[in-house]
N, C-alpha and C positions, 0 to 999 in steps of 0.2 A: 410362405415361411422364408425363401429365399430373400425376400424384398423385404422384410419384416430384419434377418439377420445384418443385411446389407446396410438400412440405415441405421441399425444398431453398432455395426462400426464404426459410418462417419459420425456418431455422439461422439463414443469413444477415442475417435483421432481429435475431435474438436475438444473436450475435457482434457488430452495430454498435451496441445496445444496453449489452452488457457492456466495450466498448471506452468508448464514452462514462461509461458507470459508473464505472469505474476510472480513468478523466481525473478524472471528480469525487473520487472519491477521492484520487489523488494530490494536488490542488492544497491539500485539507484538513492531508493530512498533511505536505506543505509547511511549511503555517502550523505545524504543531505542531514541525517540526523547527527552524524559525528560533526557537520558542521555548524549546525543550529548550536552543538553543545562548547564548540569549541568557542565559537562570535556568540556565548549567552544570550542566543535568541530562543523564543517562548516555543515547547514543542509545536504547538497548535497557530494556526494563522488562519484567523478565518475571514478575511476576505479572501484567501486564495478560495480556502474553502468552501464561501459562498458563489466565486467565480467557477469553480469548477465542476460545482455540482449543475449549473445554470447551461456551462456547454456541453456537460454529459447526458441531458434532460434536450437537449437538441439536436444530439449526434441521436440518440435513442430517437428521437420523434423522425429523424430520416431515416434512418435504419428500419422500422416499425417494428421496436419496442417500445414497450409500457414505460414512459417516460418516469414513472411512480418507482417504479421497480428497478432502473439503471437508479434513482435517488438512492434507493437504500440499500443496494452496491456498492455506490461510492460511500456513502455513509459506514457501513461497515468496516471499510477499510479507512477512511478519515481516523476511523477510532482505535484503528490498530496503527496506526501512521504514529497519532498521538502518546498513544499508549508507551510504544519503543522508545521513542525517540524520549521521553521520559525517562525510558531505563537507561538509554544511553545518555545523556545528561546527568543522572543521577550517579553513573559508572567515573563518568570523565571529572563529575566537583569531586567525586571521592579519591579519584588517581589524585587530584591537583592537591587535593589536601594530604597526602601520603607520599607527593612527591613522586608518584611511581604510577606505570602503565597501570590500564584500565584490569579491573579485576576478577573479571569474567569478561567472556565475549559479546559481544553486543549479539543482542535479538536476530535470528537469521528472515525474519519477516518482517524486518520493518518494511513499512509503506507511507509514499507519502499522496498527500492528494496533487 
């Protein structure tokens, strides 16, 4: 049972790990969405997209994870990258057309790939 509780903490230090990690992350791809919106570029970019899914499916194959499964990881968050960065473009043509700061705050998850 000892051994059993034991690695049941390091999941738990490694999930508040990977939560923090992805906080960093979003707040990066924040930035990149308020500037996608500002130089009217298209939320979504997929050759980055398709570049990045190709080295995360290779970082997984050393690591030895299921290279299938790092794809629709990154894929989920592609789509939440996408997603934001929409909101946040659609926030920043509405400020530009009003003259006036953004009118809510931008999505606190955005991500980008």
């Amino acid at each position: 049972m000892a051994e059993l509780l034991s690695i049941r903490s390091s999941i738990d230090n490694i999930d508040a790990t990977l939560v923090f990690l992805l906080a960093e992350r979003f707040k990066a791809t924040q930035k990149v969405g308020f500037l996608k919106a500002t130089h009217r570029l298209p939320a979504g970019d997929p050759g980055r997209e398709t570049a990045q899914i190709a080295r995360l499916r290779r970082l997984a194959e050393e690591a030895h994870l299921d290279p299938a499964f790092a794809e629709k990881f990154l894929n989920f968050i592609i789509g939440e990258v996408i997603r934001h960065h929409e909101a946040i473009a659609e926030d920043h043509q509405a400020a530009e057309n009003n003259g006036s700061a953004a009118s809510r705050p931008a999505p606190s998850t955005a991500v980008d790939a």
